[in-house]
Backbone as CSV, one residue per row, in Angstrom:
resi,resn,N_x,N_y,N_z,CA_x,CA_y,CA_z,C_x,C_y,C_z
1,UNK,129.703,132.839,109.753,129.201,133.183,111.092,130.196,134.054,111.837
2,UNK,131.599,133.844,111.737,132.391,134.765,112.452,132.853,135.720,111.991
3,UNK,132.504,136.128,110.956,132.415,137.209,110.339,131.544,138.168,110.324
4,UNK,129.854,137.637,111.049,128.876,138.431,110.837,129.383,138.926,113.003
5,UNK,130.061,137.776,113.518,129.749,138.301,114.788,131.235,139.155,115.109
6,UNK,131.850,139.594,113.707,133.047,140.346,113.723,132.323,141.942,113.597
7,UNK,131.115,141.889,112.633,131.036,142.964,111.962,129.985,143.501,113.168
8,UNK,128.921,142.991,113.682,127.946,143.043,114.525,129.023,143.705,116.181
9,UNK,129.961,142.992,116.190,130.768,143.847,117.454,131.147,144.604,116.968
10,UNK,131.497,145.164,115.803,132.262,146.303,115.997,131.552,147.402,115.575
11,UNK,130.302,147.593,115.568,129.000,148.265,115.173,128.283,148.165,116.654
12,UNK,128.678,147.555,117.590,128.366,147.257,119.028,126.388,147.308,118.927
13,UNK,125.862,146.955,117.926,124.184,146.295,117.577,123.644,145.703,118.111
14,UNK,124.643,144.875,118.933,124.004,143.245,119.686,123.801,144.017,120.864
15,UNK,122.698,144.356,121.867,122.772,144.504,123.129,121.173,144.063,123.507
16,UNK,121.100,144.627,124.716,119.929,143.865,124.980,118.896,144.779,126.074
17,UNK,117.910,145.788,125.410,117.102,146.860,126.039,116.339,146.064,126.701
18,UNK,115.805,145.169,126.534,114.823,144.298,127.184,114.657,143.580,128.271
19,UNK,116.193,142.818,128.518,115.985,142.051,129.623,116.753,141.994,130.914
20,UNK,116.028,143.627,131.085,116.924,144.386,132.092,115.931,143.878,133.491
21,UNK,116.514,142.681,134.018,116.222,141.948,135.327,115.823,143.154,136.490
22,UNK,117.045,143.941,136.820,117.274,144.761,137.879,117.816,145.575,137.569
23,UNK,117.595,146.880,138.138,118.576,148.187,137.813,119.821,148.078,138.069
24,UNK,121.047,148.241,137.547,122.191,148.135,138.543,122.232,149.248,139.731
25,UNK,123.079,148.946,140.628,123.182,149.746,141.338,124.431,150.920,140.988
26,UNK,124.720,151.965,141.800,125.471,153.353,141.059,127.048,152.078,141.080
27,UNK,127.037,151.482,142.032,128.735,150.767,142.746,128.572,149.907,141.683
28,UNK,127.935,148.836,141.321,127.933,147.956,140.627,128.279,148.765,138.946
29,UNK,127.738,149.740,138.639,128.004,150.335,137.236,129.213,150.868,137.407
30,UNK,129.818,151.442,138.583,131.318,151.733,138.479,132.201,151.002,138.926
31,UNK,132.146,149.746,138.993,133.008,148.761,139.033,133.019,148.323,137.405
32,UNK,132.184,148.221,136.675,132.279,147.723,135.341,133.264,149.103,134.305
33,UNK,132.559,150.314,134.653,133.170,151.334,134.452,134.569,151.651,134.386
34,UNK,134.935,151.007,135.774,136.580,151.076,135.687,137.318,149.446,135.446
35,UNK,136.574,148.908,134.865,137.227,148.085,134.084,137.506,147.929,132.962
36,UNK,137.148,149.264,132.436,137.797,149.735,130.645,138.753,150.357,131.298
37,UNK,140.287,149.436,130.258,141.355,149.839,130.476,142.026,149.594,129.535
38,UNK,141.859,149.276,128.481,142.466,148.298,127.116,142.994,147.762,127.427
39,UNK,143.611,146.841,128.259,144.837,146.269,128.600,145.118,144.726,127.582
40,UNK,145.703,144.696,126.924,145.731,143.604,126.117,145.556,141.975,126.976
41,UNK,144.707,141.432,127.117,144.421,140.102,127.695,144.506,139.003,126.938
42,UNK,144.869,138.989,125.817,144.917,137.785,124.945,145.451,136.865,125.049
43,UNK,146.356,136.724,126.079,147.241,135.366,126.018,146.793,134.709,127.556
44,UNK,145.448,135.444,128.219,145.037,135.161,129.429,144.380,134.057,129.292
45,UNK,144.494,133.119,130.070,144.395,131.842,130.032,142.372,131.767,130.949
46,UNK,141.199,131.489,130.191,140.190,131.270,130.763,139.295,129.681,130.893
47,UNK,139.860,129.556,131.730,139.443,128.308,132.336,138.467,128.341,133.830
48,UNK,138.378,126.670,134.306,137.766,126.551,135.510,137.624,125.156,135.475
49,UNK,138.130,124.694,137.142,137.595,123.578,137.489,137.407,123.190,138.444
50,UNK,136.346,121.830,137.993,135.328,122.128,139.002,135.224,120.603,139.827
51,UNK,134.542,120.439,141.147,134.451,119.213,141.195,132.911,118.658,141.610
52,UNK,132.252,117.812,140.839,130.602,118.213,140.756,130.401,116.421,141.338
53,UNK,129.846,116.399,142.476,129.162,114.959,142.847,130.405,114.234,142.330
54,UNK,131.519,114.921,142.595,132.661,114.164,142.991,133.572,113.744,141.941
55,UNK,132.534,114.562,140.464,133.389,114.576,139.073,134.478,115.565,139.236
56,UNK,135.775,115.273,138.720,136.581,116.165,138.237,136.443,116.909,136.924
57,UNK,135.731,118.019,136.915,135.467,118.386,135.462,135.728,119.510,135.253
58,UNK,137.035,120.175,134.054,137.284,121.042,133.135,136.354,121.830,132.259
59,UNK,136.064,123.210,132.576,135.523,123.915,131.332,136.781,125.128,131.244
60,UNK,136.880,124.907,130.083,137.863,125.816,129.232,137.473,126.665,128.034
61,UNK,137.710,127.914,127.883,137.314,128.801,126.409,139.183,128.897,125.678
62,UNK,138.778,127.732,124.798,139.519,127.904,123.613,139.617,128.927,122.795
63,UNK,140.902,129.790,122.656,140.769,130.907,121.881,141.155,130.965,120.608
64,UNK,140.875,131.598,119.377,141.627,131.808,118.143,141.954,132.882,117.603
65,UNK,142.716,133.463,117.140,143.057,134.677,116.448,142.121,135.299,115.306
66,UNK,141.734,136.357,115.428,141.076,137.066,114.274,141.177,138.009,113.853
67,UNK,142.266,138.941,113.774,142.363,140.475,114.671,141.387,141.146,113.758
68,UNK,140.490,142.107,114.623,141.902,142.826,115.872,140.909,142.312,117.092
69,UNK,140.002,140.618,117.083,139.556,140.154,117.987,139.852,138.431,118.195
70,UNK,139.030,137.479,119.046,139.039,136.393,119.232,138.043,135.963,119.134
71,UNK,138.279,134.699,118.540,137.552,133.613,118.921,136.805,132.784,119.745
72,UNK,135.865,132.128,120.767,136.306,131.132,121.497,135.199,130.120,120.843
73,UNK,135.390,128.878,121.842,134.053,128.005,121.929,134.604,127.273,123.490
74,UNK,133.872,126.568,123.661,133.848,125.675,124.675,134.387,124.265,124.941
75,UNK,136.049,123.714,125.479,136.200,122.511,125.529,136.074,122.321,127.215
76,UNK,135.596,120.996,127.314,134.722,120.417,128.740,135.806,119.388,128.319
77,UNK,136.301,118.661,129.690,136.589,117.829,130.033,136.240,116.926,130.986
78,UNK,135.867,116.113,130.503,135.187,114.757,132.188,135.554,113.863,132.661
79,UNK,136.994,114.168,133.873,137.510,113.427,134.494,138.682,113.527,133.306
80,UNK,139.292,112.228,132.296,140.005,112.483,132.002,140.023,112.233,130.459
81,UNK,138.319,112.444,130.426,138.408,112.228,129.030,137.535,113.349,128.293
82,UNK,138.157,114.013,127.002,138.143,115.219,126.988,136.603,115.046,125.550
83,UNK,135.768,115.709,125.839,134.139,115.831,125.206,134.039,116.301,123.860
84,UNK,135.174,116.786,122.930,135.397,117.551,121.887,135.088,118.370,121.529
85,UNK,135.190,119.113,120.193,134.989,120.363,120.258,133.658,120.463,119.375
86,UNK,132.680,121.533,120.524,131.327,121.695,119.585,131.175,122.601,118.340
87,UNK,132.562,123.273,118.255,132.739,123.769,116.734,131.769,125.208,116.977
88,UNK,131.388,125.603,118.087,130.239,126.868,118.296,131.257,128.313,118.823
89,UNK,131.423,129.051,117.789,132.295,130.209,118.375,131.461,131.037,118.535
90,UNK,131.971,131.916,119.232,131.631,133.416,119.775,132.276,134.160,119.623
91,UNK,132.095,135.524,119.705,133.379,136.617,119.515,133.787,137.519,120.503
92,UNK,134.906,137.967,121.313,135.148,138.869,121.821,136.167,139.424,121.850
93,UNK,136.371,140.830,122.312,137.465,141.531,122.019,138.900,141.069,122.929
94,UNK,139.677,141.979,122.816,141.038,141.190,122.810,141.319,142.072,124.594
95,UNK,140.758,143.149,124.648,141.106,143.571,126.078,140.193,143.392,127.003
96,UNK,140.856,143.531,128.358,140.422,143.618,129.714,139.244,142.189,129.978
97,UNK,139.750,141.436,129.506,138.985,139.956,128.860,139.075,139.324,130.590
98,UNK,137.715,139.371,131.238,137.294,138.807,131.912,136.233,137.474,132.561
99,UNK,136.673,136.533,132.412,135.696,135.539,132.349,134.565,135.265,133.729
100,UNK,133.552,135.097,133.628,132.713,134.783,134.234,131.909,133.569,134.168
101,UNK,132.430,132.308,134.801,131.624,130.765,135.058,130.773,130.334,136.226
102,UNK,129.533,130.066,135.912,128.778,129.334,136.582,128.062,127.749,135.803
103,UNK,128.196,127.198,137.272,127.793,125.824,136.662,126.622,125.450,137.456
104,UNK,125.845,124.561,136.828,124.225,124.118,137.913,123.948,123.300,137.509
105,UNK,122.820,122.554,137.894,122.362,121.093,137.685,121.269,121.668,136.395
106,UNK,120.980,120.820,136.125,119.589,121.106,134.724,118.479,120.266,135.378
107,UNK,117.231,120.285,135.279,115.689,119.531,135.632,116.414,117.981,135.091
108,UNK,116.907,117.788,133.985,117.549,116.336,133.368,118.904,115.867,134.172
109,UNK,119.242,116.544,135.164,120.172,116.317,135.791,121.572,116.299,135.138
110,UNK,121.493,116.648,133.750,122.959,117.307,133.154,123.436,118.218,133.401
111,UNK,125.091,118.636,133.593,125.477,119.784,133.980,125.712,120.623,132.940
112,UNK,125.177,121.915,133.719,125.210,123.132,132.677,126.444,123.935,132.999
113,UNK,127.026,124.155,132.516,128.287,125.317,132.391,127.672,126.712,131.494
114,UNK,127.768,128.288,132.046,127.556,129.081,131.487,128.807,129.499,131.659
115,UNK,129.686,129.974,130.451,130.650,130.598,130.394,130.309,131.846,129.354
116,UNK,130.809,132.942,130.171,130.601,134.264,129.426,132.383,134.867,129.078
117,UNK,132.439,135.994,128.736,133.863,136.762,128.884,133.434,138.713,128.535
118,UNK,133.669,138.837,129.561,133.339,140.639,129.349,134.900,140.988,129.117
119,UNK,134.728,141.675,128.376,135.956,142.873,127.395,135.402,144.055,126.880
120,UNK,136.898,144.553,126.545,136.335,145.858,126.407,136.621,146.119,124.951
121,UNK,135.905,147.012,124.358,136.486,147.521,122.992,136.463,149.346,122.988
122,UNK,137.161,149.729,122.235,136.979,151.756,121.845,136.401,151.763,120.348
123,UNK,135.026,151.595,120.119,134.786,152.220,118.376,135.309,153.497,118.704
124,UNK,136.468,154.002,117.315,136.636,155.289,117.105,136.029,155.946,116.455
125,UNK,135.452,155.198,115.643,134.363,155.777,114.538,133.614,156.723,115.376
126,UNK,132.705,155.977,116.516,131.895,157.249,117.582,132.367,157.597,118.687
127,UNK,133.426,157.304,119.195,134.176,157.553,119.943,133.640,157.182,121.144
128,UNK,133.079,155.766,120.928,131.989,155.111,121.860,132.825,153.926,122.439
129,UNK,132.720,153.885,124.217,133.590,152.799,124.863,132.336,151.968,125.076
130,UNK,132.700,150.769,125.017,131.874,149.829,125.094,132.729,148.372,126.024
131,UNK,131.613,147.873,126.903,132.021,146.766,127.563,131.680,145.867,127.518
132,UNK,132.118,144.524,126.598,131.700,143.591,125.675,130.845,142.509,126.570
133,UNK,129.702,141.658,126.352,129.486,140.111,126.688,129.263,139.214,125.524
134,UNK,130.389,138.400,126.098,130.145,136.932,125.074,129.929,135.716,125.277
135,UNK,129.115,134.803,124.940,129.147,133.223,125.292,128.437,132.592,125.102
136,UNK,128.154,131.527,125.673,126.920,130.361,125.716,127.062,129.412,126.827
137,UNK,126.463,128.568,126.891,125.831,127.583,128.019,125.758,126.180,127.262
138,UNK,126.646,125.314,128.086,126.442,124.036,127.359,126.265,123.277,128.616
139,UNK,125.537,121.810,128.446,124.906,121.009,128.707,125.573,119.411,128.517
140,UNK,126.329,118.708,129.294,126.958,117.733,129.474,126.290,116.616,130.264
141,UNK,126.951,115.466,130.437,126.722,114.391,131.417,127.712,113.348,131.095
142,UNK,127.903,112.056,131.734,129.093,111.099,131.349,128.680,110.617,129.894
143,UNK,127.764,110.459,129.329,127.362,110.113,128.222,127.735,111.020,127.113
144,UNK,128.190,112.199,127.060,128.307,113.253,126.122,129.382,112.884,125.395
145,UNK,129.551,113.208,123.697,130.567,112.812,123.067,130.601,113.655,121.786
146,UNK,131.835,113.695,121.482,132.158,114.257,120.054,131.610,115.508,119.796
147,UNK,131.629,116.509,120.866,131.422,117.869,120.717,129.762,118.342,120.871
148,UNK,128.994,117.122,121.508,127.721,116.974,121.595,127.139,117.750,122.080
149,UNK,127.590,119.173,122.926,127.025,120.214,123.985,126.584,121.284,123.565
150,UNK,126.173,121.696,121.949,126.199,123.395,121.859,124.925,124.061,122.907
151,UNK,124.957,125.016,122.304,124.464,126.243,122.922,123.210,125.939,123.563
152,UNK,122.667,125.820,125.222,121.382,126.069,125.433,120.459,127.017,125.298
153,UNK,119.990,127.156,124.666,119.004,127.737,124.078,117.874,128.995,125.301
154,UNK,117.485,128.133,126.198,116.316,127.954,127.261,117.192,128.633,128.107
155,UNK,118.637,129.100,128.091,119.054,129.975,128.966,118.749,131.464,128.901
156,UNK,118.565,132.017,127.616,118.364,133.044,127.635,119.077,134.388,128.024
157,UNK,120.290,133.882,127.539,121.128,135.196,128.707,121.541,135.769,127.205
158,UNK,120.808,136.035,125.756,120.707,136.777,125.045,120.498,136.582,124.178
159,UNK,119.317,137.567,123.495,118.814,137.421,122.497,118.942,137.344,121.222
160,UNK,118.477,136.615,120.026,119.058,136.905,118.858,119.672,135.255,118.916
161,UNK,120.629,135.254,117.404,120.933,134.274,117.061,122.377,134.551,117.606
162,UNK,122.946,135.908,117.622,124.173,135.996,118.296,124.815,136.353,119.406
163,UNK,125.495,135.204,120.576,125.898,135.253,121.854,126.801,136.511,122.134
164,UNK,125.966,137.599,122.070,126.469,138.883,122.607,126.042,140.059,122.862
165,UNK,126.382,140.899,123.630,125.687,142.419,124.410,126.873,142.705,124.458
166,UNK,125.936,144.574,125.011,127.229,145.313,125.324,126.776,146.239,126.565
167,UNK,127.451,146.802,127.206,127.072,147.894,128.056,127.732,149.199,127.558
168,UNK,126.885,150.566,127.383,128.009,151.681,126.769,128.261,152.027,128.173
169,UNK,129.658,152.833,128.463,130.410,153.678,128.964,130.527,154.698,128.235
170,UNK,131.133,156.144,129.532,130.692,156.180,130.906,129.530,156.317,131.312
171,UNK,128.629,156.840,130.514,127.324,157.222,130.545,126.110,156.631,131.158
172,UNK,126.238,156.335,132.510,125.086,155.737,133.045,123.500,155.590,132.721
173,UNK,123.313,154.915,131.611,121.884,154.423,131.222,121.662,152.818,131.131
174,UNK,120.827,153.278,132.166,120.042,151.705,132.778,119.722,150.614,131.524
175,UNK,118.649,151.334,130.882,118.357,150.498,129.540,119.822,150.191,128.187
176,UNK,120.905,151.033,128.755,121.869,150.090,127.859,122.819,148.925,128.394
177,UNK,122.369,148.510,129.822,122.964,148.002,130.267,122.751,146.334,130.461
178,UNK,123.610,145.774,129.940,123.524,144.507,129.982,123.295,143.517,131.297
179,UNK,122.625,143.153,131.928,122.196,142.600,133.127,122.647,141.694,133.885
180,UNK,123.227,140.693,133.114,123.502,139.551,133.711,125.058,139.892,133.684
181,UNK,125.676,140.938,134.664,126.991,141.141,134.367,127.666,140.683,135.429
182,UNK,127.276,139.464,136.516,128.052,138.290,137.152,127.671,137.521,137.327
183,UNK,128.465,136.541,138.169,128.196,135.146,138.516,126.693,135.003,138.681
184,UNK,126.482,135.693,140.157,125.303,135.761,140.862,124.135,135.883,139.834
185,UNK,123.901,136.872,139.443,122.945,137.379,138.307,122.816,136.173,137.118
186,UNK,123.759,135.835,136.285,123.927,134.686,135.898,122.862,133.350,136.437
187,UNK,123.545,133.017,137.799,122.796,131.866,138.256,121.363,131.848,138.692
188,UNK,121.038,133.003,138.874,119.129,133.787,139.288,118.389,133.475,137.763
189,UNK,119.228,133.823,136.194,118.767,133.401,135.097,118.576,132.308,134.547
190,UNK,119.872,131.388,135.028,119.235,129.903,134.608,118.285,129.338,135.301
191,UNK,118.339,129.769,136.999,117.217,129.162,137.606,115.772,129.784,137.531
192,UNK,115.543,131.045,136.751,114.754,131.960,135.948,113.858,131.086,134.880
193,UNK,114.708,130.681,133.870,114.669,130.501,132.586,114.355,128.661,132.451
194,UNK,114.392,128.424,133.611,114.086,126.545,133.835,115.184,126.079,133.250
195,UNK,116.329,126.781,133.221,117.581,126.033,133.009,117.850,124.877,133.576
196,UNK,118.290,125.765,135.153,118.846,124.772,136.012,117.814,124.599,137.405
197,UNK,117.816,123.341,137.831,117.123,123.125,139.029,117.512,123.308,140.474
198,UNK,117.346,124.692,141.125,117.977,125.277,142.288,118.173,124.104,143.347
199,UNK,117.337,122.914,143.561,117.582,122.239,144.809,118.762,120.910,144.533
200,UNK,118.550,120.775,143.124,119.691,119.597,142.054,121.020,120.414,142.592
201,UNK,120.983,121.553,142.163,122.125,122.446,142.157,122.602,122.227,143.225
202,UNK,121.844,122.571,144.417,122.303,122.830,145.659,123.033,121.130,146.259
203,UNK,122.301,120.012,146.065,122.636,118.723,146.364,123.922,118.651,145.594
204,UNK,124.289,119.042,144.630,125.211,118.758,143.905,126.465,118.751,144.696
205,UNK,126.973,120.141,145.098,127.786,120.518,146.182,128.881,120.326,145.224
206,UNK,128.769,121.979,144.358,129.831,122.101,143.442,130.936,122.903,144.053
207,UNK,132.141,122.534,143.838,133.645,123.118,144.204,134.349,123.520,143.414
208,UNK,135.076,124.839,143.307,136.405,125.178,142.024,137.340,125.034,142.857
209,UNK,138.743,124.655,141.906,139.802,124.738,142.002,140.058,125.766,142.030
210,UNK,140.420,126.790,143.530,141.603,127.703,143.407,142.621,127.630,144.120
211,UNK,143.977,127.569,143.115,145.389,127.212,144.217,145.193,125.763,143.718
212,UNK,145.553,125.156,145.729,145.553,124.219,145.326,144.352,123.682,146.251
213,UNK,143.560,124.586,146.101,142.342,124.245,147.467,141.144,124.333,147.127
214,UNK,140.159,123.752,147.284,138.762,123.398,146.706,137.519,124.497,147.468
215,UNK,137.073,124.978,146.829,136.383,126.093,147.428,134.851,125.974,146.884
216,UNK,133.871,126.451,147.523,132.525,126.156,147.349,132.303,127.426,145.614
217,UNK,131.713,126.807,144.847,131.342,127.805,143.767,131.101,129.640,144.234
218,UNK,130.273,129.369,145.260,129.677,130.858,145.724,130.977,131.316,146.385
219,UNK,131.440,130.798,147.196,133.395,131.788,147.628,133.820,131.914,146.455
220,UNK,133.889,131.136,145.425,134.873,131.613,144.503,135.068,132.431,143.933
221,UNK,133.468,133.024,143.841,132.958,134.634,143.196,133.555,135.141,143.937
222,UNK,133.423,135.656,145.169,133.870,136.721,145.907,135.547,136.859,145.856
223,UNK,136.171,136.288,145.150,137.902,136.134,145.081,138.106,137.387,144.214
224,UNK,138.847,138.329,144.354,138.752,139.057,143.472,140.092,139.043,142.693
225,UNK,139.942,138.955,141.151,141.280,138.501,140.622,141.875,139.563,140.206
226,UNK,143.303,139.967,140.071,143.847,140.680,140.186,145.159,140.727,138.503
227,UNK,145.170,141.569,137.620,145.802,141.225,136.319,146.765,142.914,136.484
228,UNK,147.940,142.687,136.926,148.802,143.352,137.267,150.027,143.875,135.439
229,UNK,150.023,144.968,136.100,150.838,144.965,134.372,151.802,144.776,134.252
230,UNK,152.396,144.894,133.088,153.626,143.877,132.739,154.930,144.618,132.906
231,UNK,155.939,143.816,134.018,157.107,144.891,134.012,157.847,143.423,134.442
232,UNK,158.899,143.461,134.482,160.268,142.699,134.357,160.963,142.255,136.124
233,UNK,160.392,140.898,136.363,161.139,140.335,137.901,161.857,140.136,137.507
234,UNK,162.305,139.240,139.036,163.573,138.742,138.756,163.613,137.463,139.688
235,UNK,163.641,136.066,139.522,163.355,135.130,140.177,164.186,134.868,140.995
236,UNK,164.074,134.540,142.175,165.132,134.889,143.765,165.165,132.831,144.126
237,UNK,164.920,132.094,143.973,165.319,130.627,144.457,166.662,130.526,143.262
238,UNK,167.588,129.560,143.994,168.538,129.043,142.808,168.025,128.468,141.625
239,UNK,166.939,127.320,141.937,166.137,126.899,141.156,164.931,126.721,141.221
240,UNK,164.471,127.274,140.279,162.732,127.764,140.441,161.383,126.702,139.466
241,UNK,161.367,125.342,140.135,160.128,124.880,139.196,159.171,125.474,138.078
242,UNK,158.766,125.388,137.238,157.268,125.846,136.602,156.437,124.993,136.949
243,UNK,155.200,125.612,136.872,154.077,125.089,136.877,153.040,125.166,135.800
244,UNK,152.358,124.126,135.353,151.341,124.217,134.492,149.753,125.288,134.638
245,UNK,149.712,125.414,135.711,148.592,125.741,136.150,148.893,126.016,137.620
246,UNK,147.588,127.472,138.289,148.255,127.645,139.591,148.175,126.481,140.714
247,UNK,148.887,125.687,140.343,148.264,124.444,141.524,149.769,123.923,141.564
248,UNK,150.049,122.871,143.106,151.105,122.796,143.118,151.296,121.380,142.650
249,UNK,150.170,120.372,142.247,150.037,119.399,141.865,150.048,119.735,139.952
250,UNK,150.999,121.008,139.664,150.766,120.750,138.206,152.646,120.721,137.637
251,UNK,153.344,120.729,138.308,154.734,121.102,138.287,155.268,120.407,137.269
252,UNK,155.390,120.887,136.685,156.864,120.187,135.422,158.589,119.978,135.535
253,UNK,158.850,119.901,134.975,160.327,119.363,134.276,161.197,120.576,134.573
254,UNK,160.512,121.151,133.871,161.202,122.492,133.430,161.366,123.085,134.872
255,UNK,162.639,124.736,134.809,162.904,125.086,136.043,163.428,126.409,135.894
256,UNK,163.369,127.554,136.197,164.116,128.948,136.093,165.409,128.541,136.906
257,UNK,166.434,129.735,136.539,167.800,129.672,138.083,167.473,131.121,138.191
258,UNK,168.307,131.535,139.597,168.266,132.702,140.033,168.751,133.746,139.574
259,UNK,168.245,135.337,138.967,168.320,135.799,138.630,168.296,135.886,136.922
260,UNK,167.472,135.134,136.575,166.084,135.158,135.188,165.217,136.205,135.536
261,UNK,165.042,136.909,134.214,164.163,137.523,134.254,162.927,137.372,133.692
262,UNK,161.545,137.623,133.744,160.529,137.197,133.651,159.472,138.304,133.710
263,UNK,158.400,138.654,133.000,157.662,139.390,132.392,156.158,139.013,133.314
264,UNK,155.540,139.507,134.016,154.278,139.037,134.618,152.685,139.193,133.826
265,UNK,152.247,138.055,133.598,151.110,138.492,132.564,149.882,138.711,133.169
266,UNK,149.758,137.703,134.595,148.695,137.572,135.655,149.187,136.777,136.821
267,UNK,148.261,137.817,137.585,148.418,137.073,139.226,146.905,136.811,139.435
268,UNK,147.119,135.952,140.284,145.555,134.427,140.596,146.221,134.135,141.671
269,UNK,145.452,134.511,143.269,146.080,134.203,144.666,147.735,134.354,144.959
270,UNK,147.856,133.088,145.186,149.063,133.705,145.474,150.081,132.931,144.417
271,UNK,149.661,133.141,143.105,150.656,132.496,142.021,150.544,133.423,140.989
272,UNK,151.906,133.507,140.167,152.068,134.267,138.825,151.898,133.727,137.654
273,UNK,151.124,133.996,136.663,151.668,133.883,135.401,152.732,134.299,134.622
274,UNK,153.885,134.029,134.073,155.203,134.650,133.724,155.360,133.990,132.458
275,UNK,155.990,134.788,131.982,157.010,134.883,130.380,158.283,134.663,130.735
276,UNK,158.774,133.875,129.893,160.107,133.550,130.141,160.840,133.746,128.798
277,UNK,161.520,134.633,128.475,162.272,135.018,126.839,163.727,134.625,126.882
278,UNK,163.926,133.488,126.392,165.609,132.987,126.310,165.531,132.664,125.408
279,UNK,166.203,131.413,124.971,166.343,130.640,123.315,164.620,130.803,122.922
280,UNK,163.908,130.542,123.814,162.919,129.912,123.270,161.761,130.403,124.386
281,UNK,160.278,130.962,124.246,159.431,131.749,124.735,158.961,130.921,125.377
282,UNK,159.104,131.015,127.384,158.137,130.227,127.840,157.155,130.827,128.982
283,UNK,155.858,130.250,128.822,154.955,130.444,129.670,154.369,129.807,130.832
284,UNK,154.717,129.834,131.915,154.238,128.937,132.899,153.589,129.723,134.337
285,UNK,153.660,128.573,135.705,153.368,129.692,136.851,153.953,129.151,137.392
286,UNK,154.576,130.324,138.548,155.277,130.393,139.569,154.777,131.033,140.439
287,UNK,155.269,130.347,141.985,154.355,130.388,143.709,154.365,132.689,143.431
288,UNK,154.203,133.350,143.848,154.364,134.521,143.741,155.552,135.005,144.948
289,UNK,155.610,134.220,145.290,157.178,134.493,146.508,158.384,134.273,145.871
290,UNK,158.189,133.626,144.434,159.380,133.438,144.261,160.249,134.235,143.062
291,UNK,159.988,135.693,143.065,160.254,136.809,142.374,160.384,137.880,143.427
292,UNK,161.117,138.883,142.890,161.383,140.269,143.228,161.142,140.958,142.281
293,UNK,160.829,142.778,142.314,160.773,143.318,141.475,161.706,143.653,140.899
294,UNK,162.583,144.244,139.610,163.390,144.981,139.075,163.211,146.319,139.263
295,UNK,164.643,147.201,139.916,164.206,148.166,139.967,164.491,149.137,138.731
C-alpha cells in the first residue's frame, strides 16, 4: 500500500475534478500559491489538542521515513490513555508540510477528527509544482481500543481508495483544484456528507490548546502560523528551561545557559521550536523572548 501511494504521488494521479464544492476565490488560490517553497518540514511536529465536553484529547500524525517522502497515520489519545495505532498510513511529501485539523461530533455522538497535511512537491520529470493533500478522518469515543478508528469512509473528502489530491501550480484552473483546502471548508464537508452533526458539534463546545490558553476551535483557524527559517540564536537568560511542547505546563529537567546556540525550526505564538547541537542533538521549546539573533 505505501508503495502504490509512493508511486501515485509522484505521478501526482490522485486529484479530484469532481468535487469542486466552490470556486476558489483569486486570494484564496494565491495564498496556497505562495506556499510552495520547498522548505524542508520534516521534523515539524503535527499535532493538536483538544478539549471536547471536557475530555482532554490528543490527535497526533505520527510520521515515518520513506524518502524522498513520509509516512503518517493517526495516534488519538483520551485523557491519558493512549487508543493505539490503527496501522492506516497515508503519504505526503516532505516540504512546506502544513497540517490542517478539524474535529465534530458524529449523528452516534463519537468524535470525529479530520486530519489532513498539505505539502508541496516539484515533479521534474514535467516540471510540474504541485500542492499535496493527505489524510483521513477517524472516529473515537471512551470505548475505543487497540487502534479501533480507521478511516471514515462517509467523509468523503476524497475519492478512490487513496487519501490524496493535489492542486497544480501556478496555473490557475478551477477544475484542478482541490477544494477542501481548510479548516472551514473541511467542516461544511463532514456536515455535507452526514459525517458530523452541526448542532452535537456546536453543544460540544470544542477548545484547542494554543500556548498555554484554550481557545474556541473556530479562533484557532484564524491564528496564522508562522515557520521561520533556519539561522543560528543565541539564548540570552543564564538559564534557560526546555519545554516539551509550547505550553508552560510542559517544562522539563533539562535547561540551556546563556549564550548556546540554537538553530530555529518553528515559531507557534509566542514560542520556538529549537535545535540544540552539543554532545548530543536536542529538540525542545523555548518562550520566544528568550533568544537573540546572531549577527
Amino acid at each position: 500500500m505505501k508503495q502504490i501511494l509512493k508511486i501515485l504521488t509522484i505521478l501526482g494521479l490522485v486529484y479530484i475534478p469532481n468535487l469542486l464544492a466552490n470556486e476558489p476565490t483569486p486570494e484564496e488560490y494565491k495564498e496556497i500559491v505562495d506556499s510552495f517553497k520547498l522548505k524542508d518540514t520534516s521534523e515539524k511536529e503535527l499535532s493538536r489538542t483538544y478539549k471536547i465536553n471536557g475530555e482532554i484529547i490528543k490527535a497526533e500524525l505520527q510520521k515515518e521515513e520513506n524518502e524522498p517522502f513520509q509516512f503518517t497515520q493517526h495516534i488519538i489519545t483520551f485523557g491519558d490513555r493512549d487508543l493505539g495505532e490503527p496501522n492506516y498510513w497515508t503519504g505526503i511529501n516532505k516540504y512546506d508540510q502544513k497540517p490542517l485539523f478539524v474535529s465534530c461530533i458524529a449523528p452516534d455522538k463519537k468524535i470525529v477528527f479530520a486530519s489532513l497535511v498539505r505539502s508541496s512537491y516539484y515533479y521534474k520529470q514535467k516540471k510540474q509544482k504541485l500542492v499535496n493533500y493527505a489524510g483521513f478522518v477517524a472516529g473515537v469515543d471512551k470505548d475505543t481500543c487497540c487502534g479501533n478508528y480507521g478511516d471514515v469512509g462517509d467523509a468523503k473528502l476524497f475519492e478512490g481508495e487513496v487519501s490524496s489530491a493535489y492542486t497544480s501550480i501556478p496555473t490557475y484552473k478551477p477544475n484542478e483544484f482541490y477544494p477542501y483546502f481548510n479548516e472551514q471548508r473541511i467542516l461544511a464537508r463532514l456536515y455535507e456528507t452526514g459525517t458530523c452533526d452541526k448542532e452535537a458539534t456546536k453543544n460540544a463546545n470544542i477548545l484547542v490548546l494554543v500556548g498555554d490558553k484554550w481557545i474556541s476551535q473556530e479562533e484557532s483557524w484564524n491564528i496564522k502560523e508562522t515557520i521561520v527559517e533556519t539561522i543560528t540564536q543565541t539564548i540570552l537568560p543564564k538559564k534557560q528551561p526546555l519545554y516539551k511542547s509550547p505550553s508552560i505546563d510542559s517544562k522539563t529537567k533539562m535547561y540551556l545557559i546563556k549564550g548556546d546556540k540554537v538553530e530555529i525550526l518553528e515559531e507557534k505564538d509566542n514560542w520556538l521550536h529549537i535545535l540544540y547541537k552539543g554532545k548530543k542533538e536536542i529538540k525542545a521549546w523555548i518562550p520566544k523572548d528568550a533568544i537573540k539573533a546572531t549577527e
